[in-house]
C-alpha positions in Angstrom: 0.0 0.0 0.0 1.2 3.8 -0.5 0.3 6.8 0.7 -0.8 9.5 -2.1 -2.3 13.2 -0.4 -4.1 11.0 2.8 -5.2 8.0 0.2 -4.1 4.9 0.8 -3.6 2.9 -2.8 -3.1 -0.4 -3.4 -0.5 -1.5 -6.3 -4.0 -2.4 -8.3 -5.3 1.0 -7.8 -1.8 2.2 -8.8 -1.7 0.2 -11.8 -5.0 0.8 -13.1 -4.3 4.3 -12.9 -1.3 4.0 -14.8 -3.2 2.1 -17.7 -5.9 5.4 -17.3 -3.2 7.5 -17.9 -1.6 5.7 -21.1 -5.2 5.5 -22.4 -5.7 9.5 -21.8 -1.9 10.0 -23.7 -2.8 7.1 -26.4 -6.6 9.0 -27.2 -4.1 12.4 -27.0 -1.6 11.4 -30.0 -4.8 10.0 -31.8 -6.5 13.4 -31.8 -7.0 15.4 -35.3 -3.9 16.7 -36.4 -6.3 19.7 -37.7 -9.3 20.1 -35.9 -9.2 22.2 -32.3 -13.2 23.0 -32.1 -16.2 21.6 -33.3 -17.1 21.2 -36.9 -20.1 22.3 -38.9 -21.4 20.3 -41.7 -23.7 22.1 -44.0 -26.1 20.0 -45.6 -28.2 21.0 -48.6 -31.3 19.2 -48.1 -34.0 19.0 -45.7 -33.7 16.8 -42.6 -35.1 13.1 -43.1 -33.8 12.0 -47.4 -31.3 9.8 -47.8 -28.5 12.2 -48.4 -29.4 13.4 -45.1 -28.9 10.6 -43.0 -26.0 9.6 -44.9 -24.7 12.7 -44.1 -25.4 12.6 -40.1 -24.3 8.9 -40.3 -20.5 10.1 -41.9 -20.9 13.0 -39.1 -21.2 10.1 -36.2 -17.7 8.6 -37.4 -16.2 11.5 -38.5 -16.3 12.8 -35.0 -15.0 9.7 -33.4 -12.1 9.6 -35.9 -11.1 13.6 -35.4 -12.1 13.2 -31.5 -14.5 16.7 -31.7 -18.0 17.1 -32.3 -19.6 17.6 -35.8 -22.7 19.6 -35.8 -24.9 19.3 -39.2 -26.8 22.2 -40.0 -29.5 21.9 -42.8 -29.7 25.0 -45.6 -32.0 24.0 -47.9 -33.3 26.0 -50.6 -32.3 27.6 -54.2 -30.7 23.9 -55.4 -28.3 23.6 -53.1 -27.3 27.5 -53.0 -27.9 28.2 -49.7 -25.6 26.0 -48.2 -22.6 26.9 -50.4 -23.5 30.5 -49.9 -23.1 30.1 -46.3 -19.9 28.2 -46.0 -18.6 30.7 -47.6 -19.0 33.2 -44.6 -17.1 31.0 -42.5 -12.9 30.9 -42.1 -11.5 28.3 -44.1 -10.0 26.6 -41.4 -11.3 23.1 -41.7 -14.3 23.8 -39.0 -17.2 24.6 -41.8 -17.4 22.2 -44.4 -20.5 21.6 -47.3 -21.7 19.0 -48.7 -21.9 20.1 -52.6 -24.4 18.7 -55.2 -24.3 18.6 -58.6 -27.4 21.2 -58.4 -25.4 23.4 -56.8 -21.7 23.9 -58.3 -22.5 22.3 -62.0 -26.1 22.9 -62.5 -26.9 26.8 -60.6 -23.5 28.7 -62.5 -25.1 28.1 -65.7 -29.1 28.8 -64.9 -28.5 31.7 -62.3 -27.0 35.1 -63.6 -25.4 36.0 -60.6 -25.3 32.4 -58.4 -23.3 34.1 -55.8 -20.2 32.2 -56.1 -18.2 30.4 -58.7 -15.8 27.1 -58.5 -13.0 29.4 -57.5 -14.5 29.7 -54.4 -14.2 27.0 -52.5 -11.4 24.1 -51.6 -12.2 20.2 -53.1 -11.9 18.1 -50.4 -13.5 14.7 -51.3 -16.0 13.0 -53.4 -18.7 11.3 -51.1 -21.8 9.8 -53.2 -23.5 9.9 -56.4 -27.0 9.3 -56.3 -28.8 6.3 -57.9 -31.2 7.2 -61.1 -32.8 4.2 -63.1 -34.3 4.8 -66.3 -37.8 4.3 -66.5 -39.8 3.3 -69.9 -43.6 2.9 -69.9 -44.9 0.1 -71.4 -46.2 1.8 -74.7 -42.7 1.8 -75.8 -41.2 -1.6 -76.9 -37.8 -3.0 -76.8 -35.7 -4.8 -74.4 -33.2 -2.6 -74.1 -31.9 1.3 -74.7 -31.0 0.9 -77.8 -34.6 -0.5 -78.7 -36.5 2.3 -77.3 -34.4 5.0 -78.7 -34.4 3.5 -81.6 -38.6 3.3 -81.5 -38.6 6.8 -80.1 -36.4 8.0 -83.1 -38.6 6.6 -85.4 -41.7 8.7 -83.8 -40.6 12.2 -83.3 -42.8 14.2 -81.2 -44.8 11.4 -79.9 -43.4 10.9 -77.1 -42.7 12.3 -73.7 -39.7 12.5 -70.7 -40.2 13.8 -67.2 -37.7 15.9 -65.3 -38.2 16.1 -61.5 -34.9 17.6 -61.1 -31.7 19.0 -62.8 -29.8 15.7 -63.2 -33.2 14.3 -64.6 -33.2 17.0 -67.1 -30.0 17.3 -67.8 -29.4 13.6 -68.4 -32.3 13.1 -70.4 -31.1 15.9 -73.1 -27.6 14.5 -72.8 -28.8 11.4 -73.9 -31.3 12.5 -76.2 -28.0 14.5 -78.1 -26.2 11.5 -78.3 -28.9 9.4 -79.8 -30.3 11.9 -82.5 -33.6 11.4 -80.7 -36.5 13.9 -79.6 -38.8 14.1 -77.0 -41.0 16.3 -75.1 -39.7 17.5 -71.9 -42.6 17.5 -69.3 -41.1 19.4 -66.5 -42.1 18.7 -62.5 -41.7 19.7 -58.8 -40.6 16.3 -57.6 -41.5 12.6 -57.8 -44.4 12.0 -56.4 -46.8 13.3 -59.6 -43.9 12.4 -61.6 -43.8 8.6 -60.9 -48.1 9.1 -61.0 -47.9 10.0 -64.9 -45.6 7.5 -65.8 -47.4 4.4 -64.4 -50.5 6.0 -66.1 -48.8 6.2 -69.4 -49.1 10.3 -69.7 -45.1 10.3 -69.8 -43.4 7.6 -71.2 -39.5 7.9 -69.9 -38.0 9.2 -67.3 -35.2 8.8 -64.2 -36.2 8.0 -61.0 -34.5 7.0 -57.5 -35.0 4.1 -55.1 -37.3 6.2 -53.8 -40.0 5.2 -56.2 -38.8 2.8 -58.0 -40.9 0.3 -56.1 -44.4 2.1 -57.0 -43.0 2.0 -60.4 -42.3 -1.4 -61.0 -45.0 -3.2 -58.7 -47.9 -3.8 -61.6 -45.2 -4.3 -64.1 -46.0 -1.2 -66.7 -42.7 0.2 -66.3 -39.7 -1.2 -66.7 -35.5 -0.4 -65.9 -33.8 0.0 -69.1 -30.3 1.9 -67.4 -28.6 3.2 -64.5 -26.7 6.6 -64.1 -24.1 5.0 -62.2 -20.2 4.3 -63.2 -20.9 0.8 -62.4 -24.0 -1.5 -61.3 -26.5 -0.7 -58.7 -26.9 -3.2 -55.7 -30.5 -2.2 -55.4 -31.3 -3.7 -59.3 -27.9 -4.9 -60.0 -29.2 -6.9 -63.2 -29.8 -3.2 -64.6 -26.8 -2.4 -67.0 -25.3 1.5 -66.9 -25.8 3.9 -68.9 -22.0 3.0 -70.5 -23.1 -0.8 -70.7 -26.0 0.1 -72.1 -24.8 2.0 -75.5 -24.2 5.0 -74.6 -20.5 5.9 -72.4 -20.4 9.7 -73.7 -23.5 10.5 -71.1 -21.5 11.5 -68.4 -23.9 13.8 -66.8 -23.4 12.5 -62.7 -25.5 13.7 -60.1 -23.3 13.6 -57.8 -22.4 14.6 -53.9 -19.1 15.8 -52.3 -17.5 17.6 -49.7 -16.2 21.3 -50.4 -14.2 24.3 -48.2 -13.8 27.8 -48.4 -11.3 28.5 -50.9 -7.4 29.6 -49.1 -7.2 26.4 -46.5 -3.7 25.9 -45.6 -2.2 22.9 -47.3 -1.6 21.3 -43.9 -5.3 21.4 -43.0 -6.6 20.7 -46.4 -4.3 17.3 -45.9 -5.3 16.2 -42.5 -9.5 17.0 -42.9 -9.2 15.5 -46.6 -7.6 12.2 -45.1 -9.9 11.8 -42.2 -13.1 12.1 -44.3 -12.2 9.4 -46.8 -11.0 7.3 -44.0 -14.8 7.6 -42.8 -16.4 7.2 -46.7 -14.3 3.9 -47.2 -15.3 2.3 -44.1 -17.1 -0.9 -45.7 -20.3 -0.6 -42.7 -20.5 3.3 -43.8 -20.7 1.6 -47.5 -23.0 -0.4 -46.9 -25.4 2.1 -45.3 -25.1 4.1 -48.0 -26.2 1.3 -50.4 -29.6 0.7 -48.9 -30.5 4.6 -49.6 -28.8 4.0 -53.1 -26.2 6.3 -52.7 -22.6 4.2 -54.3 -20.0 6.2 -51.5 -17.1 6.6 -52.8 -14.0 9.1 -51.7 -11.2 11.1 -54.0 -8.1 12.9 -53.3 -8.7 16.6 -53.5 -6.9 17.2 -57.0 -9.2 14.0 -58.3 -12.4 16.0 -56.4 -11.3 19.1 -58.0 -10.7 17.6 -61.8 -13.9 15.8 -61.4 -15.7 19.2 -60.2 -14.3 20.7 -64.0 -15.5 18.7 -65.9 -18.9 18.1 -64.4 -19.4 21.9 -64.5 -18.5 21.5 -69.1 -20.5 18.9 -69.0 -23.4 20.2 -67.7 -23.0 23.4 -69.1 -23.7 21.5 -72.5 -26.5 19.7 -71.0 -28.2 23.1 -70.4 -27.6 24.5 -73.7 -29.1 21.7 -75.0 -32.2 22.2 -73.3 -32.2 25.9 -74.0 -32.8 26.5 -70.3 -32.6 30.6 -70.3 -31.1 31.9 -67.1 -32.5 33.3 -64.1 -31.8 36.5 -63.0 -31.6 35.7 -59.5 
């Protein structure tokens, strides 16, 4: 026994108090090289969607691996403007980070006259998801694959119909629509919900739709999944080809998901907060739960975020022009 300030310890006590201590040092020297305060992660979309919860689910072992707490903050509103707008009031010190949609840094620069912001603006830090979109044909179109219905649709101009809930719908669609020497009427919508109503009831005949409502559209077996806008195979209908197996490998419109800065981190920062998140995205139980929302997570180096970011915002840019979308003034 010994003595400590009037407490009498026994050489257990002293030794579990030792192994305390090395545990306090060991959780010391695995703290974030980078991070000295809370984090906030901005997230574009409403509380409750997939990308959502994916989101608070990266920000539960994101905050484990960089030992300080990660607050997400949902901005939604204006396609994913709000958010970006906002991170950039904050420092770019690694504490505010965004997660970026395609809507937001390749769609809104080219549909917005004064967005608020441009790519310049902000630091890359890693790719995250891309969102699952299956093409959907009605069964008033034959052919058992993409090439058959295009090549029906090609041979009816004008009769036929796509619906766009959002700007990767859209934007896809008139991509592929180029590249096929195809037309079709766009019939524009607020979301999915009426979307997936018109084309089980025939009034559209194609269109992309998500997970979401996929089930509503394939339960009486009028619609059917010809491609997926996905660099390889969905799990959720993984006898689906992609849009590349499918025919067509120049649509590379992605509606994608990623992680962006304030532009002017230090190197030393951008390194460390870079490194921890993709640590997180390529955890294989983090993959998994990404996979039952159909989101494919999948992290990049910053200079691979960044060339990636470039050529989304061409390729959209094209997409746009194709569908002679005139731009907004605000």
């Amino acid at each position: 026994m010994r003595d400590i300030n009037g407490l009498r310890l026994s050489r257990r006590d002293l030794l579990l108090a030792g192994v305390a201590q090395l545990g306090l040092s060991g959780l010391a020297l695995a703290q974030s090289d980078w991070a000295s305060k809370p984090v906030r992660l901005l997230v574009p979309f409403a509380a409750g969607g997939g990308a959502d919860v994916a989101a608070r689910q990266l920000a539960v072992k994101f905050q484990e691996a960089i030992h300080q707490p990660v607050v997400v903050e949902n901005k939604a509103g204006a396609d994913g403007a709000l958010a970006l707008q906002e991170l950039l009031r904050s420092k770019p010190d690694g504490h505010t980070i965004c997660l970026a949609t395609s809507s937001a840094l390749s769609y809104v620069p080219h549909i917005r006259r004064a967005p608020g912001y441009t790519l310049e603006d902000f630091t890359p830090l890693t790719s995250f998801v891309t969102f699952t979109f299956f093409l959907m044909v009605h069964e008033s179109i034959p052919g058992k694959n993409l090439s058959d219905v295009l090549a029906h649709v090609k041979a009816n101009p004008g009769k036929y119909a796509y619906g766009g809930g959002n700007s990767a719908s859209i934007m896809a669609t008139e991509q592929l629509m180029a590249n096929a020497g195809v037309e079709m009427i766009r019939s524009p919508y607020k979301g999915e919900g009426q979307m997936t109503t018109d084309l089980i009831g025939g009034r559209i005949q194609i269109s992309w739709a998500t997970p979401a409502v996929t089930p509503a559209l394939l339960k009486d077996g009028r619609t059917r999944p010809v491609a997926v806008l996905l660099p390889r195979r969905s799990s959720v209908m993984p006898e689906v080809p992609t849009i590349a197996e499918a025919g067509y490998p120049l649509v590379d419109i992605s509606p994608w998901g990623g992680f962006v800065a304030p532009a002017g981190m230090p190197k030393s920062v951008l390194a460390g907060l870079s490194r921890d998140l993709r640590a997180v995205i390529a955890n294989p139980d983090f993959v998994a739960q990404c996979d039952k929302y159909g989101l494919l997570a999948q992290g990049s180096t910053p200079e691979e975020f960044g060339g990636f970011l470039r050529q989304q915002y061409v390729a959209w840019g094209k997409a746009v022009k194709l569908a002679k979308i005139p731009a907004e003034e605000a």
